[in-house]
N, C-alpha and C positions, 0 to 999 in steps of 0.2 A: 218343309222350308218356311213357310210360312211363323209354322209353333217357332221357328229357331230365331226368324226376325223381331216377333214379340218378346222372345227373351230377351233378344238384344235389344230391345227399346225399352223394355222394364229396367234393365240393367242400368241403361244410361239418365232415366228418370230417377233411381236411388242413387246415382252417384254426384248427382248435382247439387249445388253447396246453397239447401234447401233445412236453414235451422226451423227447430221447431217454433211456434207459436209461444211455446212457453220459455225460450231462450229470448224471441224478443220482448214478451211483458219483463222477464227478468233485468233486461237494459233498459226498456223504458223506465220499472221501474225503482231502479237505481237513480236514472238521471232523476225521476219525480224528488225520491230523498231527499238527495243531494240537495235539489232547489229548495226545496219545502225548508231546507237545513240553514240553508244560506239567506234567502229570502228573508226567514222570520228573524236570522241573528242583525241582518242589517237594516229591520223595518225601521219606518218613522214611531217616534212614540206619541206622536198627536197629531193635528193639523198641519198641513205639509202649504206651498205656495199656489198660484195659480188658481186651476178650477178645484185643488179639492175641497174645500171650504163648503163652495157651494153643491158639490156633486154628493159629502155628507149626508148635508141637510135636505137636498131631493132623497138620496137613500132610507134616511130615519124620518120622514115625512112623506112617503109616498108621494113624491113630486112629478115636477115635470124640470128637467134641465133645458140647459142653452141648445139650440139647434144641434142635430137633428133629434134631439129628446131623449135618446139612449134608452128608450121603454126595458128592456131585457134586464141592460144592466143593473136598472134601478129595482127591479123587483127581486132579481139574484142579491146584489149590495144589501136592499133592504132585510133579508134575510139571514144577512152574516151582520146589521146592526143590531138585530134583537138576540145574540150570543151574551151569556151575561161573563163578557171577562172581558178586563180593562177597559178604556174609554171608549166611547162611539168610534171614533179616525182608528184607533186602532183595532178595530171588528174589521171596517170600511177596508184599510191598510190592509190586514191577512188576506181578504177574499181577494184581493190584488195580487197576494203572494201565492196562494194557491191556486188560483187560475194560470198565472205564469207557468208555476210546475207544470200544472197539467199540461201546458201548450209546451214545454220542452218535452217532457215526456212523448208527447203526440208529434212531436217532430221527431223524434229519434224510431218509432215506428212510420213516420212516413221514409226517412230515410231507407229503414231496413226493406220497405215495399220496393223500395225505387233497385237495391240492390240483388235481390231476389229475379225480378224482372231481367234486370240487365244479366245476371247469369242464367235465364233461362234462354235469351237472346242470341247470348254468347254461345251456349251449348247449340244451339241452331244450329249456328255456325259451322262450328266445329264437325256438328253430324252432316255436312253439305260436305265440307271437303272428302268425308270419307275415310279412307287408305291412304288418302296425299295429304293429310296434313302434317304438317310438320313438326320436327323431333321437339321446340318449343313447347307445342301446343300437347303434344302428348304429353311431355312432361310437366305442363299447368292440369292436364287431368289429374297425373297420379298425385299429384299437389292437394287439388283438391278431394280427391276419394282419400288421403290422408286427415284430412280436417281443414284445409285452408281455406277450403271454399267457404265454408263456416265462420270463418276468420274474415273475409272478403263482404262477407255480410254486418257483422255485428259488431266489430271494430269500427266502422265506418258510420254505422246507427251512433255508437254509444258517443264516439268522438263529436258529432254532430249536436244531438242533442246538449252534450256535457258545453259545446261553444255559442249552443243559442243560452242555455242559463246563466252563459255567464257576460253575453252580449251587452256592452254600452246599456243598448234604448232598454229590454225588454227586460233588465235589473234594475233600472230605474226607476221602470214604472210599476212594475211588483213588489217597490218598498211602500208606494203611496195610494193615496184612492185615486183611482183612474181609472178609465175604460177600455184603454188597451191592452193589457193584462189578458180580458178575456175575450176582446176581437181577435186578438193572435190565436188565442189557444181555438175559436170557434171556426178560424181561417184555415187551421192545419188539420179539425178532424174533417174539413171539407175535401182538403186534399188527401188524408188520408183512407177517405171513406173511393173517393174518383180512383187512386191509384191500384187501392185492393180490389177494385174492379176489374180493370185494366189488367191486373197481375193476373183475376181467377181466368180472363178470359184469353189472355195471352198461354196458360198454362194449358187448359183447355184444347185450345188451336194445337198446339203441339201435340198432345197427346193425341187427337184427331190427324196427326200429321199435315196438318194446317200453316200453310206460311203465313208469315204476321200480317201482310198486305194484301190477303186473299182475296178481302170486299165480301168475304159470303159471312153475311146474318143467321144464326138460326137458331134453333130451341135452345144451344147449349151455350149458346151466350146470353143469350137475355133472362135466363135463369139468375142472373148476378145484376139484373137491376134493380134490384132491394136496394142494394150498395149504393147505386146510383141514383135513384128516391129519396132514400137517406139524405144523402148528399145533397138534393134539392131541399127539402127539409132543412136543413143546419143551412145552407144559404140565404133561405128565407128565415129564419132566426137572426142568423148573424148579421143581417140589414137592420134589425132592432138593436143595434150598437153602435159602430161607427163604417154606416153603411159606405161610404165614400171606399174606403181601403178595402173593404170588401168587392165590392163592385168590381174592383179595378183587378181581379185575380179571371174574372168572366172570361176574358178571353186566352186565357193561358190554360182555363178548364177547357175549353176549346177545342183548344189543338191535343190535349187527351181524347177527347171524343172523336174525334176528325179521326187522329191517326190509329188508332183503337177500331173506329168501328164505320170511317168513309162518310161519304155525303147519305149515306143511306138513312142514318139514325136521325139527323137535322131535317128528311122529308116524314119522316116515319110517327105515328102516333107517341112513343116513347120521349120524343123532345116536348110534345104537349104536356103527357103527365106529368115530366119534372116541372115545367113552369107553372102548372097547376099548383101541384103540393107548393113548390116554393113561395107561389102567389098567396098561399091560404097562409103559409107560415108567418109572410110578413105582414097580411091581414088582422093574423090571431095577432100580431105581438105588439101591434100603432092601434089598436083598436083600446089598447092602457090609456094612449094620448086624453082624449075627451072624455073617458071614465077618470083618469085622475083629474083629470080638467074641472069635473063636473065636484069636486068636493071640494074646492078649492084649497087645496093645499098651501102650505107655508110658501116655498116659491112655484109659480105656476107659469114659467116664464113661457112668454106669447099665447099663454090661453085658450090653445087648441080644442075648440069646441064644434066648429063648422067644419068642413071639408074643404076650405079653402083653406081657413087657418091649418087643418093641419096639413096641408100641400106646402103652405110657407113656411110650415115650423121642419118638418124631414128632409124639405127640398135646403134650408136654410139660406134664406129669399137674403137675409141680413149681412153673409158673410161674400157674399159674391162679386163684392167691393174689390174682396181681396185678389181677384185674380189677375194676370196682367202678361199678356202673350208676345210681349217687344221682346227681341233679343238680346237684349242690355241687363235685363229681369232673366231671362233663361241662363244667360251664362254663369249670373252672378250665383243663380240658385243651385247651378250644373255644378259650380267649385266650393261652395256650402258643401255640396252631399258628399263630392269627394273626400272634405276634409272629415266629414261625419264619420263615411266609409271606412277611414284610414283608421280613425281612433275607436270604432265598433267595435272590435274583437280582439282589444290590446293595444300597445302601446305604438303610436303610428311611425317610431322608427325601427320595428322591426314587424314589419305586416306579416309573419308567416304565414297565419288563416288566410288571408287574401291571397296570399299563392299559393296554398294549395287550391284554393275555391278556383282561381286562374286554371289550374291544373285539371282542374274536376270539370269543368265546363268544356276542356278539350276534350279531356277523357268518356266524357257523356257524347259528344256530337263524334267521336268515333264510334262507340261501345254502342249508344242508347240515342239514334237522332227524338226519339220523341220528346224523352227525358230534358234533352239539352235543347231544346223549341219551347219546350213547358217551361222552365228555368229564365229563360230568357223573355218570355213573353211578358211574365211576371215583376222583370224590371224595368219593361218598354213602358208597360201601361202604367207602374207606378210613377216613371220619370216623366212621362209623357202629362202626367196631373198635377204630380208636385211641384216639378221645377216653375209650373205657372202659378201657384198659388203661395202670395204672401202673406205668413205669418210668422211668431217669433217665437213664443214661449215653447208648441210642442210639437214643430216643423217634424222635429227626428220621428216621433211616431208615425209621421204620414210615409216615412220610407222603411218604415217596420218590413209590406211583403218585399220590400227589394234584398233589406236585409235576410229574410228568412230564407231565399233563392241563393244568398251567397253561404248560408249554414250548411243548405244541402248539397250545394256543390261543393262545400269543402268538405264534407262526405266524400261525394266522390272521385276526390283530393286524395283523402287517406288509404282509399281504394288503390288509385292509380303508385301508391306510394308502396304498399302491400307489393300489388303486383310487379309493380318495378323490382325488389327485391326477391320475388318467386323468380324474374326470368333471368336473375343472374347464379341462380342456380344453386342460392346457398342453402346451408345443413338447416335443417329442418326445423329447428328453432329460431333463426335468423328472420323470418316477417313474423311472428309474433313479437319480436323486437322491436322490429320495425314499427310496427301496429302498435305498440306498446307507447313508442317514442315520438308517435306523431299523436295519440291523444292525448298523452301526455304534456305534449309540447306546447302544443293549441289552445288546453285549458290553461297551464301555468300562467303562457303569456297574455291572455283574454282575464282571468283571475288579477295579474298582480298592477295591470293596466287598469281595471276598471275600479278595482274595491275601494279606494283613495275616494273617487267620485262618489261612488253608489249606496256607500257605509252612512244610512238616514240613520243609525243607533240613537246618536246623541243632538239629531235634529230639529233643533227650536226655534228656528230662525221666525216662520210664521206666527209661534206662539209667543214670542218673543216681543215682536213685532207689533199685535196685539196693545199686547200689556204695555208695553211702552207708550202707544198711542192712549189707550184707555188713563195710564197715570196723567194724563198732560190734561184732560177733559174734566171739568168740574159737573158734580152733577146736573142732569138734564141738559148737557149739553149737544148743542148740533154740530157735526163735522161732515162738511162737505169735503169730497174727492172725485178726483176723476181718476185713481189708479186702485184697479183690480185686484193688487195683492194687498190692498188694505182692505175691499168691499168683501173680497170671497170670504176668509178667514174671521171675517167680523159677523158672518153669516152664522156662522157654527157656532163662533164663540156667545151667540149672544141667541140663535134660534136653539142652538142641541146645548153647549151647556151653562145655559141662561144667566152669563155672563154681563153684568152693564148692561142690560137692559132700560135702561134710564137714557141711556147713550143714542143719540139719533143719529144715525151714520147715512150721509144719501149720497150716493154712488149719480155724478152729474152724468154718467155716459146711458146708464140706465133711466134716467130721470125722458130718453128719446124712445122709450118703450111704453105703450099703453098700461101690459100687463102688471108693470113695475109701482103702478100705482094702487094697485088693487093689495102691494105687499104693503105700502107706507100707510094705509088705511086702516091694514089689521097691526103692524107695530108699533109706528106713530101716531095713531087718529087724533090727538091734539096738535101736529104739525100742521094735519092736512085741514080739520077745522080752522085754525086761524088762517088758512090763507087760499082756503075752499074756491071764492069768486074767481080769482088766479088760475087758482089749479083747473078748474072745471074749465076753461074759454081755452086756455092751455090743451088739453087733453083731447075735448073736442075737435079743435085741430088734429092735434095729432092723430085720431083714429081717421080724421079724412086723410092724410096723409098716409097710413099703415094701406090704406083700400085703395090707394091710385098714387103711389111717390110719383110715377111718371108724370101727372097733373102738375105737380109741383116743380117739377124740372124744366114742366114749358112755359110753366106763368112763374115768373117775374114776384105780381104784386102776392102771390100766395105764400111765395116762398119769403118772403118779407114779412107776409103776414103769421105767420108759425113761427117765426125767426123773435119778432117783438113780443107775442104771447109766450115763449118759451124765456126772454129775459126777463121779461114783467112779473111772471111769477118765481126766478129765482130770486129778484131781488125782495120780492113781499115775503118769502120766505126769511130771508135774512134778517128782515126789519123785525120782522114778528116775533117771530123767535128770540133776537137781541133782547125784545122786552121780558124773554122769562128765562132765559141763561144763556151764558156766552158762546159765541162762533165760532168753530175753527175749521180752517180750511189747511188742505196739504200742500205740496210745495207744488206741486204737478198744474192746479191752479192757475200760477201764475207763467205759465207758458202760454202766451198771446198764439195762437194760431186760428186759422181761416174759422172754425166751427167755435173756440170758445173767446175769442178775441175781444167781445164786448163784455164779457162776465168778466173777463180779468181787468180791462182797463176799469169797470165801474167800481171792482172791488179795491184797487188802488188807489181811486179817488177819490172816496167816501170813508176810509177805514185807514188806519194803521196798523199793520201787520208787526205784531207780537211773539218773536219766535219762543214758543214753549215748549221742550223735548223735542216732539217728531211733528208740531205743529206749527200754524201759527194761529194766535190769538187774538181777532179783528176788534180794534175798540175806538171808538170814537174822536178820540182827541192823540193828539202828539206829544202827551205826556210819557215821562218815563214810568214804566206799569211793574211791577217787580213780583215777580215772579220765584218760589223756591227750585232750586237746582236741580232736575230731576237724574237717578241713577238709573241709567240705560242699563237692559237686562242684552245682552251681545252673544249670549253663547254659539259658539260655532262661525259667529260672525264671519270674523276674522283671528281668530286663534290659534287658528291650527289644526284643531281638531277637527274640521270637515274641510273637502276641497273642493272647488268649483270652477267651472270651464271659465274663460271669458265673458262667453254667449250664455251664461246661465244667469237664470233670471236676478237671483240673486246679486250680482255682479251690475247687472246692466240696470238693476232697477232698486232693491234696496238699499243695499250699501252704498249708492251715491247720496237716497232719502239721510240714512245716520250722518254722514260728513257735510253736507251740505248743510243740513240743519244747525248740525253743531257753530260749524265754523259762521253760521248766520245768530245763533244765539250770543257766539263768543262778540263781532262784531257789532250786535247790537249793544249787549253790555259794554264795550267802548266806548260808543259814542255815548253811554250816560255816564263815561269816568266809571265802571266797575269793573278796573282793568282786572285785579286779581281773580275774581270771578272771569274773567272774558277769556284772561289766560288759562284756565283749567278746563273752558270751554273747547279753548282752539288743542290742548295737548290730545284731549278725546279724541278729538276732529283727526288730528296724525297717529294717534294708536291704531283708528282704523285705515287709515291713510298716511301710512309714513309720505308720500311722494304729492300731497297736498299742499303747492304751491299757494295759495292765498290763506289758507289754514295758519302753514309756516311763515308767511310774511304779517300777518295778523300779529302770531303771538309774539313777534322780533317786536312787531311797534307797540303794541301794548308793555313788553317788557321794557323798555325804552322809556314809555312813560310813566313809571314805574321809579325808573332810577333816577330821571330826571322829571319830577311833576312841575 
């Protein structure tokens, strides 16, 4: 009786839709391909906007980045800039693209883990009812001892995987240098290392004839905490990135371990060791901070050399402005993400991924309550961060793990879609159709939605941008700015490929950082010499300031005091400087607000502002200053040939710099009477801006006087 039971539970162990190992590498990787395919056809072919500029120049300079200092990525990146093929950005760019692979690829095996599980679940099930279950349920066996079960797995991987490669954010940023690229991909082998855990020991249990909620611990589970070490390990790495989105998946590993293995494991030595190793991982990999610190690198931002600095540089003491817990800030942020959500995996008037993912989330809290706790934790805790924390340029990143929770639930979307058509009973080819038709579906729509966006092929906008600025600057000159897609980009172009170097670029918003002094020392030292006395009573402040701000917030006279050292030396700057070649400053400038208020009224009442290309040129007197016409380099601008959101930076922040300017240079040449000049000014000004009302009013009055002088 006995030998005859074992048969029958061998039996039902082979018939369980249990692909091999080597069916899922074969769909992960294809999905990897696929990416690797698509990624490299749509890379940027140089400097992109934003932080890559400057996250280059930490990679090909063994740096230190803006908070929390991304140690990992920087010495991974630096390793893909010493590849000798095509420019630095474009090394920087690939290792962007092939980290993304890898993290789709590694998502389409955490999917197949999560599938696997739940059909061993199911098979539970099914063996509890016995004799009574029903003629359905028989016939989803014979389904699956046909191959469906197989189908039920790996159709739902490939579909998954193939919808994160082709997702809005994580195509994005796998065309460019950035660091989420391989935060995703180091977040999924964490899950995927937690869940093959969870599957060996769920497998285990049953063969043991073990209910999944049993609470008993024993040899033959803890045998599979390699898996689960591991997985501490790559946790504690992956804080050497963008520990924040990391962090925030903690509790959603959580409820894996909870439901897996009870309160037993959380009193048990076994939760020490993981925080151990993970402890020493993130140890080993911030321990770069004040060794790179310590050679002083090209940028070495905030200087991490103490243990306090480097508390404030990983903690990112700097950005915690940004956060804001009123409900007026949650809502606005909660309808951001929706719109994001909508437009993530396709085009947002026909969200099918989104309902499958809907689909799949039901289909989990029936099938797999762990699965569907796990899924959902992962978007509590990222919403429950994000939606308080405002910023603008790379917001969508920070809801990467919520996205990568709605990939795998549309997994098991395509699952619940499969199955839907096993239980209506069709011919046997019929959910291979199915299956066919819903990855198929999922990718088209995700694909012909996003590529419009995500195509950087023909992407110059930064380098464009650049050179425009640079044509307007006579040599050794200074240009002051307070906007970041001029300062990053200006970094590379002039640290990595030693571009204008004559060019003194000072980024005013940096000029409130200690460390940032230490760079203007080794690229300008004849800026900071002529205006040393300045700079030095300046700085000094300021590092009391970096060691106690809260000092500064409760006195008054301190804060006055740093306020007039920090004008006194921009203005000695400018003098000084004027005496050995001209000044320009950006338009950004001259926006009067609470922090630069005094810099812009001194500069508008000591100076005449000279619009030249993307500048203006500060000179002394109210004469007319003539200036040759310069030809803006636009590609991608506004042509057509690339597209951009609203909310893309480009949108919100360049292309008003081109129109503005224009139509400020068109108007300037007016009022010295160079109407026909001012008019080819202002036509610019509407190629980029057909709907530029002062542009178009501009060139009606210049042409007016014109026909009647």
């Amino acid at each position: 009786m006995g030998s005859r039971t074992a048969s029958k539970s061998n039996r039902q162990m082979n018939t369980e839709p249990n692909p091999s190992s080597r069916a899922e590498l074969i769909c992960a990787g294809t999905v990897f391909l696929a990416a690797v395919v698509l990624y490299s056809w749509t890379l940027a072919p140089t400097v992109t906007l934003t932080d890559s500029g400057e996250l280059i120049v930490v990679a090909y300079g063994l740096g230190i980045a803006h908070p929390p200092g991304v140690p990992l990525w920087a010495l991974l990146a630096h390793l893909a800039s010493l590849v000798p093929l095509g420019n630095v950005a474009v090394r920087t760019n690939f290792s962007s693209a092939f980290f993304a692979a890898l993290a789709s690829a590694m998502l389409t095996l955490v999917v197949a883990e999560l599938m696997i599980t739940a059909s061993y679940l199911g098979a539970s099930k099914r063996t509890k009812k016995g004799a009574q279950r029903s003629k359905k349920a028989a016939s989803r066996t014979r389904d699956e001892d046909s191959g469906i079960g197989r189908l039920l797995v790996l159709a739902p991987a490939l579909g998954a995987g193939l919808l994160m490669t082709l997702s809005r954010t994580l195509w994005s940023y796998a065309t460019i240098t950035e660091v989420y690229a391989l935060n995703t991909l180091l977040v999924l082998v964490i899950f995927f290392l937690v869940l093959r855990w969870r599957r060996c020991i769920v497998a285990d249990r049953r063969r043991m004839g073990m209910t999944r909620d049993a609470g008993q611990i024993t040899s033959v589970t803890t045998i599979h905490d390699t898996l689960l070490y591991a997985a501490a390990f790559t946790f504690g790495l992956a804080l050497g990135v963008h520990h924040v989105t990391v962090a925030l998946v903690l509790p959603a590993l959580g409820v894996i371990v909870y439901r897996t293995e009870g309160l037993r494991f959380f009193t048990s030595r076994r939760l020490i060791y993981a925080a151990l190793i993970a402890i020493g991982a993130l140890a080993a990999v911030y321990a770069y901070l004040p060794l790179a610190a310590s050679y002083s690198p090209v940028i070495n931002w905030g200087n991490p050399r103490s243990l306090q600095e480097i508390w404030w540089h990983v903690t990112g003491r700097q950005y915690q402005v940004y956060f804001s817990f009123t409900p007026k800030i949650v809502g606005e942020q909660f309808v951001e993400f929706c719109r994001m959500a909508l437009r993530e995996f396709g085009v947002p008037w026909l969200p099918l991924p989104l309902v499958l993912a809907f689909a799949g989330f039901a289909s989990a809290f029936r099938q797999d309550r762990t699965t569907f706790w796990f899924l959902s934790f992962i978007v509590i805790a990222d919403l429950a961060y994000a939606l308080s924390y405002e910023i603008a340029e790379d917001k969508d990143a920070y809801y990467l793990p919520a996205f990568i929770s709605i990939a795998i639930a549309a997994g098991f979307g395509i699952r619940w879609f499969i199955q839907l058509a096993v239980s209506k009973s069709m011919p046997v080819g019929r959910p291979y159709l199915a299956a066919g038709i819903a990855v198929l579906l999922t990718s088209a729509i995700a694909f012909i939605g996003n590529w419009p966006f995500n195509n950087r092929r023909h992407y110059f906008i930064a380098h464009d941008y650049v050179e425009n600025l640079f044509s307007a600057i006579e040599p050794s000159g200074l240009l002051l700015t307070l906007d970041w897609q001029v300062a990053s980009p200006m970094f590379y172009a002039q640290e990595v490929e030693e571009r204008r170097r004559d060019v003194k670029v000072v980024d005013i918003n940096l000029l409130r950082r200690s460390w940032y002094f230490d760079y203007l020392r080794h690229a300008y030292p004849g800026l900071i010499e002529r205006s040393r006395e300045k700079v030095d009573a300046f700085v000094e402040n300021l590092k009391e300031w970096e060691r106690d701000p809260g000092a500064f917030t409760r006195n008054q006279a301190l804060t006055q005091r740093i306020s007039a050292a920090f004008e006194e030396m921009i203005q000695s700057i400018v003098t000084n400087e004027s005496k050995v070649a001209p000044v320009y400053i950006t338009r950004d400038l001259l926006f009067a607000d609470t922090v630069n208020g005094e810099l812009t009224r001194w500069l508008t009442q000591n100076y005449q502002l000279v619009p030249q290309g993307l500048v203006f040129s500060l000179t002394g007197d109210q004469t007319f200053h003539d200036s040759p016409d310069l030809r803006l380099q636009t590609r991608g601008l506004a042509d057509g040939t690339l597209r951009f959101e609203q909310d893309d930076v480009v949108n919100l922040k360049v292309l008003p710099v081109y129109t503005s300017m224009l139509f400020n240079r068109g108007r300037y040449l007016a009022v010295f009477n160079q109407h026909e000049r001012a008019i080819a000014a202002f036509r610019q000004a509407l190629a980029l801006d057909p709907g530029l009302t002062a542009a178009r009013q501009g060139l009606a009055e210049s042409t007016a006087k014109l026909r009647n002088p």
